[in-house]
C-alpha positions in Angstrom: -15.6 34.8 2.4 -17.5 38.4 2.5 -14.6 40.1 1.8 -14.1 38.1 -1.7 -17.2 39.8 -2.5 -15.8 43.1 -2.2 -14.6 44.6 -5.4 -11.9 46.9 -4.2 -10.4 43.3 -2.6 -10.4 41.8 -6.1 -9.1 45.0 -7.7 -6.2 44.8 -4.8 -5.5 41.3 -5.3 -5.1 41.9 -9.3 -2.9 45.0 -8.7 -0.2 43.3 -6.2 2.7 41.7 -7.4 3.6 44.2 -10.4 6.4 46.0 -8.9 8.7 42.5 -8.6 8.4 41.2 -11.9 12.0 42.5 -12.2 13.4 40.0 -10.0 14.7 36.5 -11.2 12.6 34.8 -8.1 9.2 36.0 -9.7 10.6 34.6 -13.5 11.7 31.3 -11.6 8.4 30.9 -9.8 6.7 32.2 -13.5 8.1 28.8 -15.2 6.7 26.7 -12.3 3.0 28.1 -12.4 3.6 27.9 -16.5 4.7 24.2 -15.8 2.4 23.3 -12.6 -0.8 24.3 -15.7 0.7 21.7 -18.3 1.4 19.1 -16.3 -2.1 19.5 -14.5 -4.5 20.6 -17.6 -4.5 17.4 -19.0 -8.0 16.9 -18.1 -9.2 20.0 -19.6 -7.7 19.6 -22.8 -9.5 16.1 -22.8 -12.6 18.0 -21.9 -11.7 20.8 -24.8 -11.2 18.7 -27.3 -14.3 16.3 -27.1 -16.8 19.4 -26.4 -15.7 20.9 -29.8 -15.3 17.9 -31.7 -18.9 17.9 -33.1 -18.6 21.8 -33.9 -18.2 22.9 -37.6 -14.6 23.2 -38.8 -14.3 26.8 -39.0 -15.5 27.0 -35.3 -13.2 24.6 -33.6 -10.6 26.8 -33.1 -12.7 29.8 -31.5 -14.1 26.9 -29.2 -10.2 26.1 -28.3 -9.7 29.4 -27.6 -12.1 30.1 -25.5 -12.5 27.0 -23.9 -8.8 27.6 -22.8 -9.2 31.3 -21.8 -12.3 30.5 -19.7 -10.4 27.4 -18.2 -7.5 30.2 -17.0 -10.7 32.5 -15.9 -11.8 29.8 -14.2 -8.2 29.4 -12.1 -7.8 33.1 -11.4 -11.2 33.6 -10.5 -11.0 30.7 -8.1 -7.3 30.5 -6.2 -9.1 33.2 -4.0 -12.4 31.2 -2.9 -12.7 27.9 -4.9 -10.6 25.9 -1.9 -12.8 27.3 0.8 -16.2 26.5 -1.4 -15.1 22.6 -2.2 -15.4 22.3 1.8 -19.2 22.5 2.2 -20.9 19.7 2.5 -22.6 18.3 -0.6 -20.8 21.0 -2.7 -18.9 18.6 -3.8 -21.2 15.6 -4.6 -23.5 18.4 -6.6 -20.7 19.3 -8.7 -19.3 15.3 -9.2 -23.1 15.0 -10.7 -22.6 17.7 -12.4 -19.5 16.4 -14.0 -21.2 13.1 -14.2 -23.7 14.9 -16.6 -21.1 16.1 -18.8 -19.1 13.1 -19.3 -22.4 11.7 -20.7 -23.6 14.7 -22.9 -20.2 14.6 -24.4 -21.4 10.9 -26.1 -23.9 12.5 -27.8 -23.7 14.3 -31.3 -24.8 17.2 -31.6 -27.1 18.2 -34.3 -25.2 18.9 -37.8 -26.9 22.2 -38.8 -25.1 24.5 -41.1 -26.9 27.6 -40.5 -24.9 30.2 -38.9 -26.8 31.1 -35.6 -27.3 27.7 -35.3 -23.4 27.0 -35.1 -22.8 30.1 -33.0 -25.2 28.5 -30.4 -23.4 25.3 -31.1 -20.1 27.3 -29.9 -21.3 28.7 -27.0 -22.6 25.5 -25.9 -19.1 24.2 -26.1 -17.4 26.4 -23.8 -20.4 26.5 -21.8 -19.7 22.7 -21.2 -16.3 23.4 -20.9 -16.6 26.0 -18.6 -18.7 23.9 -16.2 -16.3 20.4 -16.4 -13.6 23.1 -15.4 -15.2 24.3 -12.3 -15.0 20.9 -10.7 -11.9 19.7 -11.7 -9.5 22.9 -11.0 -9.4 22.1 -7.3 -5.9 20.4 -7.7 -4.7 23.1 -10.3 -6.0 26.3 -8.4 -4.0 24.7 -4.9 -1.1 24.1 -6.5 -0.6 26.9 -8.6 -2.0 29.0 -5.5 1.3 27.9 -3.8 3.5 28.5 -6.5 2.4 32.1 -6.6 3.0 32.5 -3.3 0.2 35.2 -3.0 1.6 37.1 -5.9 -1.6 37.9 -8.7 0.9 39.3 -10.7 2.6 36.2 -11.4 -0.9 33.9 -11.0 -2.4 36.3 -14.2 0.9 36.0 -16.5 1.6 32.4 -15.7 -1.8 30.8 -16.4 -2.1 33.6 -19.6 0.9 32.2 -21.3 -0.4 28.8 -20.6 -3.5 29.3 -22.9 -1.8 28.7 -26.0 -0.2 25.0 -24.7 -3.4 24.2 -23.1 -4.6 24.9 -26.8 -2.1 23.2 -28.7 -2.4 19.6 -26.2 -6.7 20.5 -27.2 -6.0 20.5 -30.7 -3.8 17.2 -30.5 -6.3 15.4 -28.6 -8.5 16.5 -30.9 -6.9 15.1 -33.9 -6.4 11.9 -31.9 -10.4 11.7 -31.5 -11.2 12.3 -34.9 -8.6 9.8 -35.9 -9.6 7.2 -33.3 -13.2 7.3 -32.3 -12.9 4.7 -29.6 -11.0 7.4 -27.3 -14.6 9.4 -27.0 -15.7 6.5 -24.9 -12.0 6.5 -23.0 -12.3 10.1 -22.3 -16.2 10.1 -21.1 -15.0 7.3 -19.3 -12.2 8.9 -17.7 -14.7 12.1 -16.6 -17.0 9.9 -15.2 -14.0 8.5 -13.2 -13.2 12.1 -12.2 -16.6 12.5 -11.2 -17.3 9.4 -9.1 -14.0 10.7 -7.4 -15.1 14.0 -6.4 -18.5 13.0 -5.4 -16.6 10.6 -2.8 -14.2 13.0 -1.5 -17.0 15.5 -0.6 -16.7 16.2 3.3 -20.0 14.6 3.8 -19.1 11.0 2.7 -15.4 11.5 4.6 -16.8 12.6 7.2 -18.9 9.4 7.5 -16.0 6.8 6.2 -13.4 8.4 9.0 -14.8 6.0 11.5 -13.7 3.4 9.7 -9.9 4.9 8.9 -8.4 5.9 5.9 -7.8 2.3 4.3 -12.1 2.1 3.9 -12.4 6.0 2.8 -9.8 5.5 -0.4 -11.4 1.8 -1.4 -14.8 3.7 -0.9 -13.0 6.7 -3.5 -11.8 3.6 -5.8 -15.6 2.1 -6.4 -17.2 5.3 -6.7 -14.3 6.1 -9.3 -15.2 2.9 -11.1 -18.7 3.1 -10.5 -18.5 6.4 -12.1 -16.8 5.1 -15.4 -18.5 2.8 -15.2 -22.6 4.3 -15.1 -21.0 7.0 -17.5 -20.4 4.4 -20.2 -23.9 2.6 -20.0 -26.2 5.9 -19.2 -24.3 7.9 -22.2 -24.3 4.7 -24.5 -28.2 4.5 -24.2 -28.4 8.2 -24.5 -26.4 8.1 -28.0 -28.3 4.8 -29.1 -31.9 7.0 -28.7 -30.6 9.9 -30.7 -28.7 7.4 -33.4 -31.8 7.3 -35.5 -32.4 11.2 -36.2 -28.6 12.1 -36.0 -25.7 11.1 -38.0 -23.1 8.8 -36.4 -20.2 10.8 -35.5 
């Protein structure tokens, strides 16, 4: 873990893998990291599009942008230490609360101000949010596309790179689908707060308590927290939108 603190190990890591791009093994193992990001960044487009749904038109797609460039950040940054941090104990249940947070916020306009600092902040705040959700939920995407990489940076930095503009692209469509139908806000904090109640139950503290009881109680256990987490994220945000309802605009 010290050594991932060491800048000449990052600058080695970024700097391997180069030389073999010439090779149709590094191409064919290219299209599966490419692929492994679509199929998995479903949950960050969701994220994407609802945190820059309430931003002013002309800064939606900066907030796509770079929602989607720091969701990549996020997966290079992390295939080296984010599988070794999600084993501490409670790391896990801080970061499902975390998530839990989000899911809520993300039910709650913002405040419609057209003043340019004012929607610069609102931008920021965006990918900030963004940024955060992403953190938590790349633990299946990092693992996976740390495998398919087989150790090679090269290949990690390309293949989630040229994934920015799909991860875009399915943003923008959820996007559209949200300002069309309004109802899929609530499916989508809904489906966070499902995310969340799952990662707070797979943290090694709670496993390590429910693996006395065998596996059949631990994923029943993952199931209610799941729901519970859909659940809570529906009634806490729902208040939370009713108290601002009066001084904001319904969205």
């Amino acid at each position: 873990m010290t050594g991932m603190l060491d800048p000449s190990t990052w600058s080695a890591m970024i700097s391997s893998g180069w030389g073999e791009m010439g090779g149709g093994e590094f191409w064919v193992a290219l299209v599966k990291i490419i692929w492994i990001n679509i199929l998995l960044s479903g949950d960050n487009a969701l994220v994407i599009a609802m945190a820059c749904r309430g931003l002013p038109e002309a800064q939606r797609k900066w907030g796509m942008i770079l929602g989607a460039g720091v969701a990549v950040g996020m997966r290079i940054v992390f295939t080296g230490i984010v599988a070794t941090l999600m084993l501490l104990p409670w790391l896990k249940i801080a970061g499902g609360l975390a998530l839990f947070y989000v899911a809520a916020k993300l039910l709650v306009p913002d405040e419609q101000d057209e003043d340019h600092g004012e929607a610069v902040q609102h931008l920021w705040r965006a990918v900030r949010i963004v940024a955060l959700a992403d953190i938590i939920m790349s633990l299946d995407n990092v693992i996976a596309i740390a495998a398919a990489a087989g150790g090679n940076m090269a290949l990690l930095i390309l293949g989630l790179a040229i994934s920015i503009p799909l991860i875009v692209a399915g943003a923008a469509l959820i996007m559209a689908l949200l300002d069309r139908f309004p109802v899929l806000v609530w499916a989508g904090s809904a489906l966070l707060g499902w995310i969340s109640g799952e990662v707070i139950a797979t943290d090694p503290v709670i496993t390590g308590y429910l693996a006395q009881y065998g596996s059949g109680t631990a994923h029943m256990v993952e199931y209610a927290a799941a729901a519970a987490g859909a659940v809570l994220v529906l009634i806490i945000g729902g208040l939370w939108r009713r108290s601002r309802m009066p001084k904001e605009s319904e969205v």
